[in-house]
N, C-alpha and C positions, 0 to 999 in steps of 0.2 A: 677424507671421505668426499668424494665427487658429489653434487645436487644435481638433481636427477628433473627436469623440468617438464612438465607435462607437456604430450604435442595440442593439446588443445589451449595453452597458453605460449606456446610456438606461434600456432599457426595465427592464434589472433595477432599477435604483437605483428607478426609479418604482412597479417593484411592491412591490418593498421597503419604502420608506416610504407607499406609499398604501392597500396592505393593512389598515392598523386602522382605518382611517377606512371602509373599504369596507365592512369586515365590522363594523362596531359593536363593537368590542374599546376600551376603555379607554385614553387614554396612558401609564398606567402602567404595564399590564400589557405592551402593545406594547412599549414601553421596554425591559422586563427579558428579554423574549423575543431582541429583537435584540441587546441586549449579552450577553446567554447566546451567541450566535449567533457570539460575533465573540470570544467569549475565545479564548485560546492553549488549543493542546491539553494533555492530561493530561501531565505528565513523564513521567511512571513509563513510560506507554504509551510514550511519544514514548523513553525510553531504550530500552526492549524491542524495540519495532522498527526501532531502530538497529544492536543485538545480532542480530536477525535477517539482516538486511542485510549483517552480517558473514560469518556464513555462507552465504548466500546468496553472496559475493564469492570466500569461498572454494572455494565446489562449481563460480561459473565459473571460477576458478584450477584448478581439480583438486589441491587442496590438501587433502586429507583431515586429514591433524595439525590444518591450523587450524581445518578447519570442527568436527572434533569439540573443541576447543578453545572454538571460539565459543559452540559449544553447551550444553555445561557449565557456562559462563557466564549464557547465556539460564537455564538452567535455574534457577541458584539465584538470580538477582535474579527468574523468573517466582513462586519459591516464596516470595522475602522481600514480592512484592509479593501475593501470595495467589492467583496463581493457578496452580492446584496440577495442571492441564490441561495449560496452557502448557508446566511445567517437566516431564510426565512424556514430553510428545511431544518434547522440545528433547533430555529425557535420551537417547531413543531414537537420535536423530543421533548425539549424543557417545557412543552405545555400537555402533556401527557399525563392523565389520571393514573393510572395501571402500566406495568410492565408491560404486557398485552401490547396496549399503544404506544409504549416507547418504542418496541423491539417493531411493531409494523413503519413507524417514524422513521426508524431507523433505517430502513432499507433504500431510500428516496436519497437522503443523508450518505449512505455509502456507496452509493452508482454517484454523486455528485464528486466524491473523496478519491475514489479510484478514480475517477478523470483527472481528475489535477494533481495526484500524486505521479505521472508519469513523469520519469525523470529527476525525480526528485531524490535519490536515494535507494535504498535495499529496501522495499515494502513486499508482500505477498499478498495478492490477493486470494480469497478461502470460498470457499463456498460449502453451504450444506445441501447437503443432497435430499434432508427432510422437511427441509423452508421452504417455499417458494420463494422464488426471487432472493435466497438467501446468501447474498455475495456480503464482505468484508477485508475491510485492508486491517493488516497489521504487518508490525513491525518483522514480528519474531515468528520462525518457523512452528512454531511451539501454539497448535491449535489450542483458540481461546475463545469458546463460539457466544457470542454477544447474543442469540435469539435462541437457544437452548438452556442459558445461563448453567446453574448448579446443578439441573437436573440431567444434562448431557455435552458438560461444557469440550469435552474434545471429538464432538461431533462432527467431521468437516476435513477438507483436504484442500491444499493449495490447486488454485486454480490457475495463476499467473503469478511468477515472482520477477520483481522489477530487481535489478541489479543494481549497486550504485553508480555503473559506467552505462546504466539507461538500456541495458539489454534487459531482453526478458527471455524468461526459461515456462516453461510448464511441469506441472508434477504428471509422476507416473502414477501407480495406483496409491488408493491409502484413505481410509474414512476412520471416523471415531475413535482417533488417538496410535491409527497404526504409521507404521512408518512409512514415508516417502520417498520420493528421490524428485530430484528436480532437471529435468532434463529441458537444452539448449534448444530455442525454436525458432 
């Protein structure tokens, strides 16, 4: 039985390797561009935004103990790893009274996490359309909304998904658990 390759995975492989010959770029320079291109993401990042995701799991838990748990943790691996932004908006979760102010915390914390997960892997960022300002990254397609917790946790539709080869796509329609598609941009 013949495999059948999609022409949108045609046509990238083609632009991909036919780019430096197009444009008069070098082999060797092309070379190091595309293996720069195709390394694994940064640890350190790729641990942070794990730690994020944690609480982020806990705010849709309604688990306040853990999320500022989580938090305090983001904090001081954001500060071992230097950035000293990261850990003071993560402190701000982990010093939150109320859900209330974790899930406002939170927001500062994921416009910082969406900046620095660019490139780094398969992430999607979500947004709710009932929050203000209600942007989040996560991993998984699978809406998990950190500021509606339990009482409307698949509230929210991708707003940008990062690919692991650093492209990004957009979603088409799709709020409060319905379905998406994720179209190329």
């Amino acid at each position: 039985m013949q495999q059948i390759i999609p022409s949108t995975v045609r046509m990238a492989f083609l632009i991909l390797f036919s780019a430096p010959f197009l444009f008069g770029q070098n082999h060797a320079g092309s070379t190091d561009a595309v293996e720069k291109k195709l390394q694994s993401p940064d640890a350190a990042v790729v641990r942070l935004l794990a730690i994020y995701e944690s609480i982020s799991q806990a705010l849709v838990a309604d688990d306040l103990g853990l999320a500022k748990a989580h938090a305090a943790e983001l904090s001081a691996s954001a500060e071992k790893s230097g950035s000293l932004e990261l850990a003071n908006l993560a402190m701000s979760v982990a010093g939150a009274e109320t859900l209330e102010e974790s899930r406002e915390a939170f927001k500062p914390l994921s416009a910082s996490v969406i900046a620095m997960a660019q490139d780094q892997g398969q992430y999607v960022t979500m947004v709710c359309p009932m929050v203000s300002n209600g942007r989040w990254l996560q991993s998984s397609v699978t809406t998990a909304n950190p500021y509606m917790g339990q009482a409307m946790p698949q509230c929210g539709k991708p707003e940008i998904s990062i690919r692991p080869d650093g492209s990004k796509a957009t979603s088409g329609s799709g709020c409060c658990g319905s379905l998406f598609f994720i179209h190329d941009i």
